[in-house]
C-alpha positions in Angstrom: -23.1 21.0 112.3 -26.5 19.9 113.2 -26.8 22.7 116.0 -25.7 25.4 113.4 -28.4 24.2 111.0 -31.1 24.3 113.5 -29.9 27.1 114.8 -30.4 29.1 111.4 -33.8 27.2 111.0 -35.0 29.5 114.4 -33.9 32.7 111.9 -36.5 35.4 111.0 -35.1 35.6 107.3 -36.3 33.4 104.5 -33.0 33.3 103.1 -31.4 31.8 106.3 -34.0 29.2 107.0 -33.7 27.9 103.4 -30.0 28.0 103.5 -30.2 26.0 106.4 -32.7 23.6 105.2 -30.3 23.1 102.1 -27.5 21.8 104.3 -29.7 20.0 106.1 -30.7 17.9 103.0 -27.3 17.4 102.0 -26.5 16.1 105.5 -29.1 13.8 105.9 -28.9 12.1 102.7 -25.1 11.3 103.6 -25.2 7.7 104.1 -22.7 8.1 106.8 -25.4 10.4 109.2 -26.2 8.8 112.5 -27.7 11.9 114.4 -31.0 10.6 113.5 -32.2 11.3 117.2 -30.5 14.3 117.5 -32.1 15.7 114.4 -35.6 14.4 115.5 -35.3 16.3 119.2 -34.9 19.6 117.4 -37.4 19.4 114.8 -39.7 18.7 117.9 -38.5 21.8 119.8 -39.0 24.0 116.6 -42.3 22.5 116.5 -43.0 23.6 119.9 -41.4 26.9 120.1 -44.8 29.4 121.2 -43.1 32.4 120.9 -41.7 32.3 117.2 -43.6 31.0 114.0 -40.2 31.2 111.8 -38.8 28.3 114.0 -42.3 26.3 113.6 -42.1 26.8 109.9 -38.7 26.0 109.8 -39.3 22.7 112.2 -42.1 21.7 109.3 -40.1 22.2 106.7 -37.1 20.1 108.1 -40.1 17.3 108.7 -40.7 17.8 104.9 -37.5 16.6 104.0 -37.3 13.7 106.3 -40.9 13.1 105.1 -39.8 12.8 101.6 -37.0 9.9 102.1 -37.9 6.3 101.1 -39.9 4.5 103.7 -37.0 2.3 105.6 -35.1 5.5 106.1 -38.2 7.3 107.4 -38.6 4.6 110.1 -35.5 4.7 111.6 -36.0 8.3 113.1 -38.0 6.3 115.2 -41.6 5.6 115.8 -41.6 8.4 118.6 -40.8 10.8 116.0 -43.8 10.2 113.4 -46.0 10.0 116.6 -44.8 13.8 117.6 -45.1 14.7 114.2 -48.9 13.7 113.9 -49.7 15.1 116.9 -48.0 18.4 116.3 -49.0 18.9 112.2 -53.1 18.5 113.3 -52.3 20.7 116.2 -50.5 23.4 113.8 -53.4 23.5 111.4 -54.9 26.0 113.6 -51.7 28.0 114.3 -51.8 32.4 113.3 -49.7 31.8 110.9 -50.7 30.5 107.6 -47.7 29.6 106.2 -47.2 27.8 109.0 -51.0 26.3 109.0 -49.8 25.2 105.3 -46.4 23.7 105.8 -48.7 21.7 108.5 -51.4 20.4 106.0 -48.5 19.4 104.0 -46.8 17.3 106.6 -49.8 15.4 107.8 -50.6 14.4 103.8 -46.7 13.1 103.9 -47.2 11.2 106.7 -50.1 9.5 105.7 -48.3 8.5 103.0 -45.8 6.8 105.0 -47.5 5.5 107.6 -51.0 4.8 105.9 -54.5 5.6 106.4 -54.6 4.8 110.0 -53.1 8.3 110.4 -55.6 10.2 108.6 -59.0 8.0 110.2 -57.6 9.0 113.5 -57.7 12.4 113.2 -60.4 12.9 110.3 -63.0 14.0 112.8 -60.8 16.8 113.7 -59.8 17.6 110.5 -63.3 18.1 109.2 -64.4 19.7 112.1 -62.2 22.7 111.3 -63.3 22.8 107.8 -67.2 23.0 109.0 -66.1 25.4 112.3 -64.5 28.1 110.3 -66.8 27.9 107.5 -68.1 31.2 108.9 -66.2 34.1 110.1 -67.1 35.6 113.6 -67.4 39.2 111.9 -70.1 37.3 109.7 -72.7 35.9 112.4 -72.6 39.4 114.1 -73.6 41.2 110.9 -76.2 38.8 110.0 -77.6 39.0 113.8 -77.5 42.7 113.5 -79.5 42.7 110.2 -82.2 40.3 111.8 -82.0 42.5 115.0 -83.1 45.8 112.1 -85.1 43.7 110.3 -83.1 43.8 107.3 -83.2 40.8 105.2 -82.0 42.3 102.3 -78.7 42.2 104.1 -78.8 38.6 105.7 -79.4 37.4 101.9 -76.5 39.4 100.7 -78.4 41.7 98.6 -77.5 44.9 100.0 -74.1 43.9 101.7 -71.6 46.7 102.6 -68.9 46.9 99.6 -66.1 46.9 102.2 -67.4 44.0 104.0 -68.0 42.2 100.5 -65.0 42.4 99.4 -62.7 41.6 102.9 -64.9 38.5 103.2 -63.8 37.4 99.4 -60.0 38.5 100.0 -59.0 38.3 103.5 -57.7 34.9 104.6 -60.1 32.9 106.0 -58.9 31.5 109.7 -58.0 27.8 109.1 -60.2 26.8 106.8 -58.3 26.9 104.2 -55.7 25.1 106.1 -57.7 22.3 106.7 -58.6 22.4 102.7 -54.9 21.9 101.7 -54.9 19.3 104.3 -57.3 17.2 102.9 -55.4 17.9 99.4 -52.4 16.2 100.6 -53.7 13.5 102.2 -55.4 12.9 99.1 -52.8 13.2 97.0 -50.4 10.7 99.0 -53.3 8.2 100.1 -54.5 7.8 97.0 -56.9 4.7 96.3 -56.7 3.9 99.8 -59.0 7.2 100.4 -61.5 5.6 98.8 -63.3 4.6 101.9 -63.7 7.9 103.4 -65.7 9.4 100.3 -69.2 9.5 101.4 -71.8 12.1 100.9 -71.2 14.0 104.0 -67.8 14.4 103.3 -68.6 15.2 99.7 -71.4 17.5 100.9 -68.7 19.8 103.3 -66.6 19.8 100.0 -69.0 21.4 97.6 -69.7 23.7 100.7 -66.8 25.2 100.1 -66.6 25.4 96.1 -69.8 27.9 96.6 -68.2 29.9 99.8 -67.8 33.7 99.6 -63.6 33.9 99.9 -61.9 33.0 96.7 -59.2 31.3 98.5 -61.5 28.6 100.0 -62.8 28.5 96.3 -59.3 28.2 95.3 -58.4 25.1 97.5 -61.7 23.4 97.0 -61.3 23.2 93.2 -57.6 21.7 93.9 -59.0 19.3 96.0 -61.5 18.2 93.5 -58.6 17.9 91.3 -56.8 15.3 93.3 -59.9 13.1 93.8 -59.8 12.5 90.1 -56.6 13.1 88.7 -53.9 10.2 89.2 -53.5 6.3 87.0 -53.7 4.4 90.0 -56.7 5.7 91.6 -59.2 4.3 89.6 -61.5 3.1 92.9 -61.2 7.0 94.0 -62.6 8.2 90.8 -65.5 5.6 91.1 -66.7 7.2 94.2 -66.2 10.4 93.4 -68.6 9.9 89.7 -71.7 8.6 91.9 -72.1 12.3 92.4 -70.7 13.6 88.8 -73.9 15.5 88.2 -73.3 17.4 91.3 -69.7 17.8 90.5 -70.7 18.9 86.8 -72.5 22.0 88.4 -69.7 22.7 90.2 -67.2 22.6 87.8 -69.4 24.8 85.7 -69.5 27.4 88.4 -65.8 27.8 88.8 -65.0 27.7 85.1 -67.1 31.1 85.4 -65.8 32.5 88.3 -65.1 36.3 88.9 -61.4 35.9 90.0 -59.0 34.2 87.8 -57.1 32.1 90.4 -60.4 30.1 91.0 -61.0 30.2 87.3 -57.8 28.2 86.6 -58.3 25.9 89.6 -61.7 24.9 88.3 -59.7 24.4 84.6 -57.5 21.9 86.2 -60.1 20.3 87.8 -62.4 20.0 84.8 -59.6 18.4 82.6 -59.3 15.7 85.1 -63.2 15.4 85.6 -63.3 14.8 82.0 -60.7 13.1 81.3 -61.6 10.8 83.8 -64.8 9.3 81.5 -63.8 6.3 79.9 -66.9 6.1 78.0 -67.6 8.4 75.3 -71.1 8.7 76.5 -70.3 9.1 79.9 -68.0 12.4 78.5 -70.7 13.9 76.8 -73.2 14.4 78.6 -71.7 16.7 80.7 -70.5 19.0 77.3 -73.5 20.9 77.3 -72.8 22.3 80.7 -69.0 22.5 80.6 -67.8 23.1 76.7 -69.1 26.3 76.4 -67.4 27.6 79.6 -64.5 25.6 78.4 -64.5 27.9 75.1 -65.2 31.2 76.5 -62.5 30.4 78.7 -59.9 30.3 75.5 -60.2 34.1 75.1 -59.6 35.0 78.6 -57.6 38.0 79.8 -55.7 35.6 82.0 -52.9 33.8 80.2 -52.8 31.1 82.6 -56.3 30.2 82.3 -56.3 31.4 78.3 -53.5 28.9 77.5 -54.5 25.7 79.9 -58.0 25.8 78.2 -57.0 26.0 74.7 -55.2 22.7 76.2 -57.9 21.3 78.0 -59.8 22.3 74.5 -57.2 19.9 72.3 -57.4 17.2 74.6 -61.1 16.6 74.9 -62.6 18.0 71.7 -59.4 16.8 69.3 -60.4 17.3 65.6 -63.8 17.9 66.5 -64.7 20.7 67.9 -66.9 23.0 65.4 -68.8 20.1 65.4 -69.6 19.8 68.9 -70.6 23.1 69.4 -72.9 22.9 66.7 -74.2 20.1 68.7 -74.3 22.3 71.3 -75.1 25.5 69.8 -78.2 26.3 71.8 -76.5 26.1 75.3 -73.3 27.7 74.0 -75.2 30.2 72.8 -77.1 31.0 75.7 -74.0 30.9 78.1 -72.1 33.6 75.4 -75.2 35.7 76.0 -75.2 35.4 79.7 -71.5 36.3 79.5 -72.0 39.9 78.2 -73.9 41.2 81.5 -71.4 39.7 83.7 -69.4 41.8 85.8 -66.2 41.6 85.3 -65.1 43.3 81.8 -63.0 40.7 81.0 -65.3 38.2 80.7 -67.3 40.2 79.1 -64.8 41.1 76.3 -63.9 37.0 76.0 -67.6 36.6 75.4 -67.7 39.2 72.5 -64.6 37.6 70.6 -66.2 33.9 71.1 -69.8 35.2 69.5 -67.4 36.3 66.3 -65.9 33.1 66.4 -69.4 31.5 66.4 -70.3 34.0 63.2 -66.7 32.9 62.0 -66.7 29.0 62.2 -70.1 27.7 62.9 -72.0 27.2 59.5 -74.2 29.5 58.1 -77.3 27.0 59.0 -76.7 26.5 62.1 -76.1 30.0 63.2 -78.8 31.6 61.1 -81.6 31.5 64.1 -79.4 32.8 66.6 -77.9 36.2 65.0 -81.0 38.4 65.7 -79.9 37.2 69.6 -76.5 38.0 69.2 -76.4 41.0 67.4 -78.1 42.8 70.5 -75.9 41.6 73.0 -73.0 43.3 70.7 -74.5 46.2 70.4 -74.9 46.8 74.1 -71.1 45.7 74.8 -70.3 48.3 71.7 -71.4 51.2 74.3 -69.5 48.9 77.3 -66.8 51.7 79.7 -64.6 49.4 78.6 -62.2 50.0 76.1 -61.3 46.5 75.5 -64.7 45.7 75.5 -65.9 48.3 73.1 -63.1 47.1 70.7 -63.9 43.3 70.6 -67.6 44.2 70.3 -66.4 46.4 67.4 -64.3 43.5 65.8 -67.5 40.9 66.2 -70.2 43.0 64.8 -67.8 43.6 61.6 -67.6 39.9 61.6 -71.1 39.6 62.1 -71.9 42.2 59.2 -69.9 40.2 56.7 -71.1 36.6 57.6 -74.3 37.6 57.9 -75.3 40.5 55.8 -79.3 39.9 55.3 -79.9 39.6 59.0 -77.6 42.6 59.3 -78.9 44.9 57.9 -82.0 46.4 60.0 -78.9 47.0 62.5 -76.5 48.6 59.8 -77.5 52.7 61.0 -76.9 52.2 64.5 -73.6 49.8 63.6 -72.2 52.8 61.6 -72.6 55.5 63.9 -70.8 53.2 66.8 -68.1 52.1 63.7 -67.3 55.8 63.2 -66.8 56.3 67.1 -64.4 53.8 67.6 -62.7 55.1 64.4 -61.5 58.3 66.7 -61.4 56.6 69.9 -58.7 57.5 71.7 -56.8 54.2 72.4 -54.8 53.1 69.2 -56.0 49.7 68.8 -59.4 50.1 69.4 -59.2 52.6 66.0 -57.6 49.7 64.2 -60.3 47.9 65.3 -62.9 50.0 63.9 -60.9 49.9 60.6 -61.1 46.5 60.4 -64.8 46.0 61.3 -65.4 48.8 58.0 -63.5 46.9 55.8 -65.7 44.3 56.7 -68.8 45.8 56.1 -67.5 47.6 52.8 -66.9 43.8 51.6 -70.3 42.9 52.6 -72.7 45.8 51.2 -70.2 47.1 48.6 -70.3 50.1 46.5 -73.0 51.6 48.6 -71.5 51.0 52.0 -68.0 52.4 50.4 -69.3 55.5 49.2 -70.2 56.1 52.9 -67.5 55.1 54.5 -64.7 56.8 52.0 -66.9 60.0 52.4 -65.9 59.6 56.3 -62.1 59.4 54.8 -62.4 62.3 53.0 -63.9 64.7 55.8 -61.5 63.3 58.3 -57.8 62.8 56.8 -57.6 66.7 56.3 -58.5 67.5 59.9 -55.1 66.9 61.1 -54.4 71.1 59.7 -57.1 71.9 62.3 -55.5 70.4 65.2 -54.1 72.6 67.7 -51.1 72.9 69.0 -51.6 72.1 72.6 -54.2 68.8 72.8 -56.3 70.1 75.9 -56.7 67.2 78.9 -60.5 68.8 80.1 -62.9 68.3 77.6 -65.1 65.6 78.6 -68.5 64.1 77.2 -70.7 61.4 78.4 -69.5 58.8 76.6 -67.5 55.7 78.4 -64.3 56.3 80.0 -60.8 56.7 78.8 -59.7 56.6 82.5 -56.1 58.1 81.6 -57.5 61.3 81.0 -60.1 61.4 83.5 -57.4 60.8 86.3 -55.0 63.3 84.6 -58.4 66.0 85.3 -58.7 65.0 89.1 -55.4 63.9 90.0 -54.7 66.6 92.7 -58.2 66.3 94.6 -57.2 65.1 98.0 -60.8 64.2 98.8 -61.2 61.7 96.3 -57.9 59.9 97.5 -57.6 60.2 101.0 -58.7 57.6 103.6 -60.4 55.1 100.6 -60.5 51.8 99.9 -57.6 50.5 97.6 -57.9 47.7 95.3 -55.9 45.2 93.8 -56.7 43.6 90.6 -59.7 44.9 88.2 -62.0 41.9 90.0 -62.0 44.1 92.8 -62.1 47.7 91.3 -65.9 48.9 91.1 -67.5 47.4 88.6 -67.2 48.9 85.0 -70.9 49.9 83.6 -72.4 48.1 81.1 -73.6 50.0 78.3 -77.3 50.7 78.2 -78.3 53.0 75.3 -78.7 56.4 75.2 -78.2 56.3 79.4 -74.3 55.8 79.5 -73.0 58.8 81.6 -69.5 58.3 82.1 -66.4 60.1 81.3 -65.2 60.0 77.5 -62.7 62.6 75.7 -63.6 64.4 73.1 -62.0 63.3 69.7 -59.5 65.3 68.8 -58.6 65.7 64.9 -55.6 64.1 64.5 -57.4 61.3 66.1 -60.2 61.1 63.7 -57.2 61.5 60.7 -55.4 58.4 62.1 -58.3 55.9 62.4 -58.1 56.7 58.7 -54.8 55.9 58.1 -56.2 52.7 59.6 -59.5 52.5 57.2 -57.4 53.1 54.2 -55.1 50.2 54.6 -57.9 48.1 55.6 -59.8 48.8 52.4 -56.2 48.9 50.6 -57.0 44.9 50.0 -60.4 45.0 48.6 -60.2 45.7 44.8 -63.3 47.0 44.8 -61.8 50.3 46.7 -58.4 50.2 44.8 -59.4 54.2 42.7 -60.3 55.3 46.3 -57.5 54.6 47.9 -55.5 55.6 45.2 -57.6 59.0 45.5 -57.0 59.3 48.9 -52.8 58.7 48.9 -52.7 62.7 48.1 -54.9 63.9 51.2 -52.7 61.4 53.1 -49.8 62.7 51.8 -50.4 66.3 52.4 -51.8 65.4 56.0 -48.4 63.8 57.1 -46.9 67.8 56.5 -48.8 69.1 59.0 -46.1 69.2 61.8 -47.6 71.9 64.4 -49.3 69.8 66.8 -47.2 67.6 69.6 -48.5 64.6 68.5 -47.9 64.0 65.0 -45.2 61.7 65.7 -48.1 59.4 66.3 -49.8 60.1 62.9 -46.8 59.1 61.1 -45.4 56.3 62.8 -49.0 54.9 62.0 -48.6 55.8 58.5 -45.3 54.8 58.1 -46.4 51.4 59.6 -49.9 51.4 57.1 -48.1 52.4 54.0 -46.4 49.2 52.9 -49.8 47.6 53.2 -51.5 50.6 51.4 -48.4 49.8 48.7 -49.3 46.1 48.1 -53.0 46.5 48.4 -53.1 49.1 45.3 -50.0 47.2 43.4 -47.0 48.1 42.5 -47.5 49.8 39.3 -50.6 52.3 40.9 -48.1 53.2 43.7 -45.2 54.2 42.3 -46.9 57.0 41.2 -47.6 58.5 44.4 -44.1 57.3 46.0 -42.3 60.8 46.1 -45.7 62.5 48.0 -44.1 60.8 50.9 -40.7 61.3 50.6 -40.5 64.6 52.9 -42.3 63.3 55.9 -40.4 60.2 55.4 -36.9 61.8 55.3 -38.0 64.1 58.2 -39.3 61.3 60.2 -35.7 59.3 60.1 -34.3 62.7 61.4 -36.8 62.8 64.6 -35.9 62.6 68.0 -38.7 60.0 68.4 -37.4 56.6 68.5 -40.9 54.4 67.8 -41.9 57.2 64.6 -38.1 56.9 63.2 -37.6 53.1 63.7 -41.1 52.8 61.6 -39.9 54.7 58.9 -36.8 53.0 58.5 -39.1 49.2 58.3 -41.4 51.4 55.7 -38.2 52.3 53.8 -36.7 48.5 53.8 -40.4 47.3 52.8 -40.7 49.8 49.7 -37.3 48.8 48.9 -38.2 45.1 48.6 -41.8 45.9 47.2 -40.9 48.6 44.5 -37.2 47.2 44.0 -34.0 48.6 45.1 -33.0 50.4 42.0 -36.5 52.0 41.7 -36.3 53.5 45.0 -32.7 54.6 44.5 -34.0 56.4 41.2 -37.1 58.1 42.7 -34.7 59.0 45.8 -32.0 60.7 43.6 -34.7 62.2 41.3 -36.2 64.0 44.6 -32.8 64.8 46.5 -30.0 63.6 45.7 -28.7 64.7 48.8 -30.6 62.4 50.8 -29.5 59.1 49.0 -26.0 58.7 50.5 -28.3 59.0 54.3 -30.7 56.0 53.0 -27.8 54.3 51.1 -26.0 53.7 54.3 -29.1 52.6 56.3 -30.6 50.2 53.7 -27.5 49.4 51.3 -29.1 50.8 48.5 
């Protein structure tokens, strides 16, 4: 049996080797095995087989298992065995293959652990040495020397840095360094307190090296390092070391909470928690909130869902009940970090910063916020022109926020805020429309009747548009405003220049960088509104404004227009139109009341009926939940009434969907 397992341990399938290593579990943890030595000669051949990583990797994972039983059981492989095992784990840190270099890293940390620190102080020195030897690829030094060779500083101080190069150097895998990372992890994490004595400032020093180094890998590994030096109970003497230098870690911390790639964002999380956590004193823990609670915030909002839903976490557990106050505490350095936040790269964060300044107009009291909106206001304004859609939308969202919190300090910004407002209103992605809608409402509830007689004169020119639509909605009309990249690659899809023999990214922290918006100077691809567009953001504005009594005649006005507009049927995509209508109306409904309603219920009745016939399954499935929510609004024997009144025909169709 033990030649067939290691036998399959040599295969060059995954699924082999971990079959293999699941027998082997089983038969080692029989209390009737006494192959020990056999078993302990072929982990060391695997170990030593040159010509085929799969059977090094499956040797170190064997060792894992052996690794991981109790301590008298351990031993009596024999003291030849953990001897071979040191030597060959250190030696495999530096093997090609990094699953192999990180099964090794993982085996000398166990080993430690059984033996004791002995194990680690004899081979530390080598250890760190290839931490500080592969710090620098050999690609690197032979770029720099060319740019001093030229003369070009620029270059050597990574100002003008070829993109390729840039982003192999943050991507590729970076020799063993990040083997020797994870190794120190391990060793950590099974040494515990007794690592205590090896934390000095030169070991410290080579660690923060690597939290600042150009791959995100090495980032990565650093921060989970960090981690470990703080996390467990029963490394109190650890954590004393390590907070000599927690003003150093602090900084740190703060620059992985903000990094550009979201693995090394959630690394730094973890690590934070524990860094925090690890204060006993309460003044110990806040003196490091200026730095670290705004990141921790912004964080919240992140695209990522990992990072979003471990800092709302983190976010529990060190601000508890107390939060708004601490950021009022900390308004001025929050502030300043949301600010910095909307110029940063990566749209992402840049859309997280816009929904965390209308949190601040949200929350944060009036006082406290009052000095800061002529800052912030900007800073939306410029994201409100961002190429990104998700950007432009959360800007849009804020500054309605903004508007209504704030209306005085608004209102030298309200021209410029209304012509952005109507933009998004006929964007072409769906949400960022509702968006816009909302962000209205929001002013309309600020200014009132003046800022409503704009707005529903908007309503009034663009509901009826959808009869101007054309039939065919044309794919090559293109203006300067920020991209709706769907369309743009529909335009150039078949242009073999611009796709052949280019770089490929992954995720959008690679992709070129989307522009910020700058003014009047955004040049990028945007297409033109088309009608129907401009009528649904309506659909959108009326139900939003549907809730504010002060707009109850004009929407009541407007149910006609709306009415009439879901007739028009000659276009391709008034499928669209309707399912949003048929998804606004109920909220139109109880926003006006019953009794102003029920007056205009029939208006709708033919695009309803012909919308439960479609061949569209979103636009029928939305008039069926409008249906069932007018039932339960206007009550069943209403509906049935109004139904039979308009077709009798077509009661016995909605009486078997809805049980009228």
């Amino acid at each position: 049996m033990v030649d067939a397992v290691f036998a399959r341990l040599r295969s060059h399938s995954k699924l082999e080797r971990d079959a293999a290593i699941s027998e082997m579990q089983t038969m080692i943890a029989s209390t009737d095995f006494s192959a020990k030595e056999r078993v302990a000669t072929e982990i060391e051949r695997l170990l030593s087989d040159e010509n085929n990583w799969e059977s090094r990797h499956g040797g170190l994972a064997a060792s894992l298992l052996i690794l991981g039983l109790p301590n008298d059981e351990f031993k009596s492989y024999g003291s030849h065995f953990g001897k071979m095992l040191h030597s060959k784990a250190v030696e495999l840190l530096n093997d090609e293959e990094n699953r192999v270099r990180t099964s090794a890293g993982e085996a000398f940390g166990r080993l430690c652990g059984q033996v004791g620190k002995e194990i680690y102080e004899e081979s530390r020195q080598r250890i760190l040495s290839i931490i500080e030897e592969n710090m620098q690829r050999e690609d690197d030094e032979e770029g720099e020397e060319g740019d001093r060779r030229s003369g070009n500083e620029e270059s050597v101080n990574n100002v003008d840095v070829d993109p390729r190069r840039k982003i192999f150097h943050d991507t590729a895998g970076w020799k063993s360094l990040e083997a020797g990372m994870t190794c120190l992890r391990f060793v950590v994490r099974n040494l515990g307190s007794s690592f205590d004595e090896f934390v000095d400032l030169e070991f410290l020093e080579l660690i923060f090296a690597c939290l600042v180094h150009t791959n995100r890998f090495v980032r990565e590994t650093g921060f989970q390092l960090i981690s470990s030096l703080v996390k467990s109970e029963e490394t109190d003497s650890l954590r004393r070391s390590v907070m000599k230098y927690e003003d150093r870690f602090c900084a740190a911390l703060a620059r992985g909470l903000a990094d550009n790639w979201s693995q090394v964002r959630l690394a730094a999380s973890v690590a934070t928690r524990q860094f925090l956590l690890a204060s006993t004193k309460e003044e110990e823990l806040r003196k490091h909130f200026a730095q670290l609670l705004p990141r921790i915030c912004l964080n919240r909002y992140y695209v990522a869902e990992g990072v979003r839903i471990y800092s709302q976490e983190t976010w529990k557990l060190v601000a508890r009940d107390r939060g708004r106050l601490l950021i009022e505490e900390h308004i001025d350095s929050t502030v300043d970090f949301y600010i910095s936040q909307t110029t940063a790269d990566n749209h992402a964060v840049r859309e997280a910063a816009c929904a965390c300044i209308a949190e601040l107009g949200a929350k944060i009291s009036h006082s406290v916020m009052q000095s800061h909106v002529e800052r912030l206001l900007p800073c939306l304004l410029t994201c409100f022109r961002d190429d990104s859609w998700p950007v432009r939308d959360a800007a849009c969202v804020a500054c309605g926020n903004f508007v209504k919190c704030f209306p005085q300090d608004s209102r030298s910004f309200l021209d410029e805020l209304y012509h952005l407002f109507f933009d998004n209103l006929a964007d072409g992605i769906p949400s960022v429309r509702q968006g816009a809608a909302l962000a209205l409402a929001n002013v309309v509830e600020a200014y009132g009747k003046e800022s409503l007689d704009l707005v529903m004169g908007i309503v009034r020119e663009r509901l009826p548009k959808v009869k101007e639509q054309t039939s065919e909605i044309s794919a090559v009309k293109f203006d300067t405003s920020p991209a709706l990249f769907g369309v743009v690659k529909r335009a150039r899809d078949n242009d073999m220049d611009l796709h052949t023999d280019k770089l490929m990214y992954s995720c959008g922290s690679l992709a070129p960088k989307m522009k910020r918006g700058a003014g009047c100077m955004h040049s990028t691809f945007r297409k033109v509104a088309e009608p129907w567009e401009e009528a649904d953001g309506c659909v959108n504005l009326v139900a939003e404004l549907s809730r504010l009594p002060l707009a109850t005649q004009d929407v009541l006005n407007a149910l006609p227009v709306l009415a009439d507009s879901c007739n028009a049927r000659h276009y391709q995509q008034h499928f669209s139109f309707l399912e949003t209508t048929w998804k606004q109306l109920p909220r139109i409904a109880k926003g006006v009341q019953k009794r102003n309603f029920k007056r205009y219920l029939e208006h709708f009745f033919p695009s309803l009926f012909y919308s439960l016939d479609c061949s569209v399954p979103l636009t029928c499935v939305a008039a069926k939940d409008c249906f069932a929510a007018l039932k339960t609004f206007v009550g069943e024997n209403i509906l049935r009434g109004r139904i039979e009144q308009y077709d009798p025909r077509m009661l016995e169709k909605v009486s078997n969907a809805f049980l009228l």
